[in-house]
C-alpha positions as CSV (number, residue, x, y, z in Angstrom):
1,X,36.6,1.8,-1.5
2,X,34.7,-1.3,-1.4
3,X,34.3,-4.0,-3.8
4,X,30.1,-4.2,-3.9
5,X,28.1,-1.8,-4.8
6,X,25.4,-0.6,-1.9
7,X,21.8,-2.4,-2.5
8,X,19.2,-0.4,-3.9
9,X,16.6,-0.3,-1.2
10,X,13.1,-1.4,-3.1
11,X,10.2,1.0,-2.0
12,X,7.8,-1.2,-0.4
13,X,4.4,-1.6,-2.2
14,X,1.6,0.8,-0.6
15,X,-0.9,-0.4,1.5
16,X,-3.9,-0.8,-0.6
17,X,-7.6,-1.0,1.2
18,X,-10.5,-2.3,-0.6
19,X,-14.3,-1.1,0.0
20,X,-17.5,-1.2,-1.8
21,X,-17.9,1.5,-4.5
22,X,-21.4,3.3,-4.0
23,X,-22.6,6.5,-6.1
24,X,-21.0,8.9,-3.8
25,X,-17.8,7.1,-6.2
26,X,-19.3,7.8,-9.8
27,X,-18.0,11.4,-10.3
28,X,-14.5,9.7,-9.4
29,X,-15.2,6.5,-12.1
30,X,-16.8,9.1,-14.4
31,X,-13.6,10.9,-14.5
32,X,-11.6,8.2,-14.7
33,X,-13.0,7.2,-17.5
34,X,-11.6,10.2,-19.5
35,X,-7.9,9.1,-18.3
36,X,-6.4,7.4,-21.7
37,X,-4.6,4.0,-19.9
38,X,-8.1,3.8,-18.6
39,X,-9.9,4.6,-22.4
40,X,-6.7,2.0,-23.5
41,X,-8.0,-0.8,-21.3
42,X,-11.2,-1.0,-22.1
43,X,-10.9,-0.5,-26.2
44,X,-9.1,-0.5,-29.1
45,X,-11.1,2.4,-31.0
46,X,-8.5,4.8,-31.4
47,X,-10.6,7.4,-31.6
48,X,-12.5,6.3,-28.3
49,X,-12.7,9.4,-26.0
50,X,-14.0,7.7,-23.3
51,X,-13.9,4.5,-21.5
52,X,-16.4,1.8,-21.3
53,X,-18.9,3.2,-23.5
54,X,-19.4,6.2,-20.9
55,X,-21.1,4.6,-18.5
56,X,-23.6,6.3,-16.1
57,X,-21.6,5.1,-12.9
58,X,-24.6,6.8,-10.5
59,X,-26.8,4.1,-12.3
60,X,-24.4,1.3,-12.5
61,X,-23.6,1.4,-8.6
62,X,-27.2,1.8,-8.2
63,X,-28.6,-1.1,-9.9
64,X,-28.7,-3.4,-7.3
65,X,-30.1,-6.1,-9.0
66,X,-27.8,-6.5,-11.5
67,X,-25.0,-9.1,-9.6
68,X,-21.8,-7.3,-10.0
69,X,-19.7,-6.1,-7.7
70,X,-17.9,-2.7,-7.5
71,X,-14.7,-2.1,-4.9
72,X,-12.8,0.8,-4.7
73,X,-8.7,0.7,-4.2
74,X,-7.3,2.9,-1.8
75,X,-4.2,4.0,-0.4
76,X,-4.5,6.0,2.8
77,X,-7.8,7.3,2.4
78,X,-7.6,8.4,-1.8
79,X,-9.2,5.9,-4.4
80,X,-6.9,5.0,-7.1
81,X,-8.6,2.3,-8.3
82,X,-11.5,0.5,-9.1
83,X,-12.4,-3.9,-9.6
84,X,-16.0,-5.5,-10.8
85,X,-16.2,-9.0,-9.4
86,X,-19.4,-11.4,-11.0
87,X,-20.0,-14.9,-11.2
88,X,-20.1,-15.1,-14.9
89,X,-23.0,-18.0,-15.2
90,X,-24.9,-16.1,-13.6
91,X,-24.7,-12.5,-14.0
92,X,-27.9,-11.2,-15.9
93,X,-26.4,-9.6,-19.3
94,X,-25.0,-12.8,-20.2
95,X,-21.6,-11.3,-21.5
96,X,-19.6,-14.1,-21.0
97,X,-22.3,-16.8,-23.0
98,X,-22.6,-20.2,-22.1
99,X,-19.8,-20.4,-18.9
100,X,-19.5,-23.0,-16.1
101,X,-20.5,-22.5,-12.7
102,X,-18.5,-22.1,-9.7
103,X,-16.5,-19.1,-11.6
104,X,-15.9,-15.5,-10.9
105,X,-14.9,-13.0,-13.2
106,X,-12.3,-10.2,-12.7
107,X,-11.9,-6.4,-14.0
108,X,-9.8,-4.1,-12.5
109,X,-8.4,-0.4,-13.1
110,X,-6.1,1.8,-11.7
111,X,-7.1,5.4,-12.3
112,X,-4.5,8.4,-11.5
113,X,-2.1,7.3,-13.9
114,X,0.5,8.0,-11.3
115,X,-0.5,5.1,-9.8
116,X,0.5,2.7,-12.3
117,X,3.4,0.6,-11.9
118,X,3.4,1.3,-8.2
119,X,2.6,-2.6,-6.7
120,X,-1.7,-1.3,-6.4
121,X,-2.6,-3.4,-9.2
122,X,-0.6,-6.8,-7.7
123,X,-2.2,-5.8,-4.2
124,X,-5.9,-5.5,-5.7
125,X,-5.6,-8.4,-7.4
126,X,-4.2,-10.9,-4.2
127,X,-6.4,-9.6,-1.9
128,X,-9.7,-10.0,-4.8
129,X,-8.1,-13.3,-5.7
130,X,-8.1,-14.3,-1.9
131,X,-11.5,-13.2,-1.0
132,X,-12.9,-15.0,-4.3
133,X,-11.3,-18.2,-3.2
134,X,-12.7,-17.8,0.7
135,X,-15.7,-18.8,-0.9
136,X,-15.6,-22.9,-0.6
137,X,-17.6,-22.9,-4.3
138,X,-15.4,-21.2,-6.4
139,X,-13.1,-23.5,-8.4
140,X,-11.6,-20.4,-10.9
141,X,-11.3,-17.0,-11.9
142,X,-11.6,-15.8,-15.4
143,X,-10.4,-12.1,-16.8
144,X,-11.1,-11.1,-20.5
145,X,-7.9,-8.7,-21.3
146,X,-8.0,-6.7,-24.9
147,X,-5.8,-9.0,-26.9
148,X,-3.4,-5.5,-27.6
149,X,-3.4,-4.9,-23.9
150,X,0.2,-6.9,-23.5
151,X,1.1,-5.4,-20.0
152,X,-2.6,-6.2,-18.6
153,X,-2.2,-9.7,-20.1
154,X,1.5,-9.8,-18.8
155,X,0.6,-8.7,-15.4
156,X,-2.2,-11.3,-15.1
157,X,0.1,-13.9,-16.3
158,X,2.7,-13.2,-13.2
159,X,-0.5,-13.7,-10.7
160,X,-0.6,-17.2,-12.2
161,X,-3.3,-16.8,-14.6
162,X,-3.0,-19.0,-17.7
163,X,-4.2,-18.1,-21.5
164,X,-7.0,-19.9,-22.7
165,X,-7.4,-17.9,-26.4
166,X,-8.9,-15.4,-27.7
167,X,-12.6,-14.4,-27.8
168,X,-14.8,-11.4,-29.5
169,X,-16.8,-10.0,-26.7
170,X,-18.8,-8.2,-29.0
171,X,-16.6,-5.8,-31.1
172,X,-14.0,-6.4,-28.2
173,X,-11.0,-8.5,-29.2
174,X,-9.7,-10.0,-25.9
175,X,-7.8,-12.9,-24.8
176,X,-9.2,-14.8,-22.1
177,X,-6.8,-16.1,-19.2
178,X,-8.4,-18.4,-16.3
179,X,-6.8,-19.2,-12.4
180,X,-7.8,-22.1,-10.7
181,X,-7.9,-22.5,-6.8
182,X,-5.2,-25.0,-7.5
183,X,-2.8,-22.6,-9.2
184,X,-3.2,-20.3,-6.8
185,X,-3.0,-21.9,-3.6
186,X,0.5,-24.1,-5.0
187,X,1.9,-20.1,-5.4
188,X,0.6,-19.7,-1.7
């Protein structure tokens, strides 16, 4: 009988692709939306049936003057999720108000639920974080987490992001968190 237990072998993350989103993706976002981690993420009406104010995702990924971009995760062909990348001082609707340049901002989802907790999210994330920094300008990234969503802001806290307080984005309750190149390339 030995004295050590066998190791566990640790299933390896999957192999997560990224690729623009176009509207051949909205009935996929659309439904999505209905998922409640996704409804969860994105408010904290409890009697929200759908997420992000049920966007029309045809017209979102259509409107290609408005300067956010969509990607779609997937692993081996199937989307499971989704990220909007913008420079925040620039991006038309204002949300973020009065912001710095030389800063991108971050939203991400995972949308089968049985893709949570599976290593997407931390592989979405590096390789979004790594292309936003291959731009030479770029100096930070900024995410706006609901202030309730704990394992969001715990999981963006691991990457390396760091709290900078709260902030009402409208009727939105979130607690902003900021990376700097710096940060990110000392993890490296």
């Amino acid at each position: 009988m030995s004295l050590y237990a066998p190791q566990r072998q640790a299933t390896p993350p999957p192999t997560v692709t990224l690729r623009p989103a176009t509207v051949a993706d909205a009935a996929i976002l659309a439904a999505w939306d209905l998922e409640p981690h996704v409804i969860a993420c994105s408010s904290d009406d409890p009697l929200a049936e759908v997420a992000f104010d049920g966007t029309d995702w045809s017209d979102e990924l259509s409107n290609s003057a408005y300067e956010l971009t969509y990607v779609i995760a997937e692993v081996e062909g199937q989307p499971v999720g989704v990220m909007a990348v913008c420079d925040p001082h620039t991006e038309p609707s204002h949300y973020w108000g009065e912001i710095e340049p030389n800063l991108r901002a971050i939203d991400i989802w995972i949308g089968p639920p049985e893709w949570l907790g599976r290593g997407v999210g931390t592989a979405m994330m590096t390789q979004m974080i790594d292309r936003c920094f291959g731009e030479p300008g770029v100096e930070a990234i900024v995410i706006d987490p609901l202030a309730s969503n704990t394992a969001a802001i715990r999981f963006y806290q691991r990457l390396g992001f760091v709290s900078e307080g709260r902030r009402m984005f409208d009727e939105d309750d979130c607690l902003v968190h900021r990376l700097t190149r710096g940060d990110w390339e000392a993890r490296r």
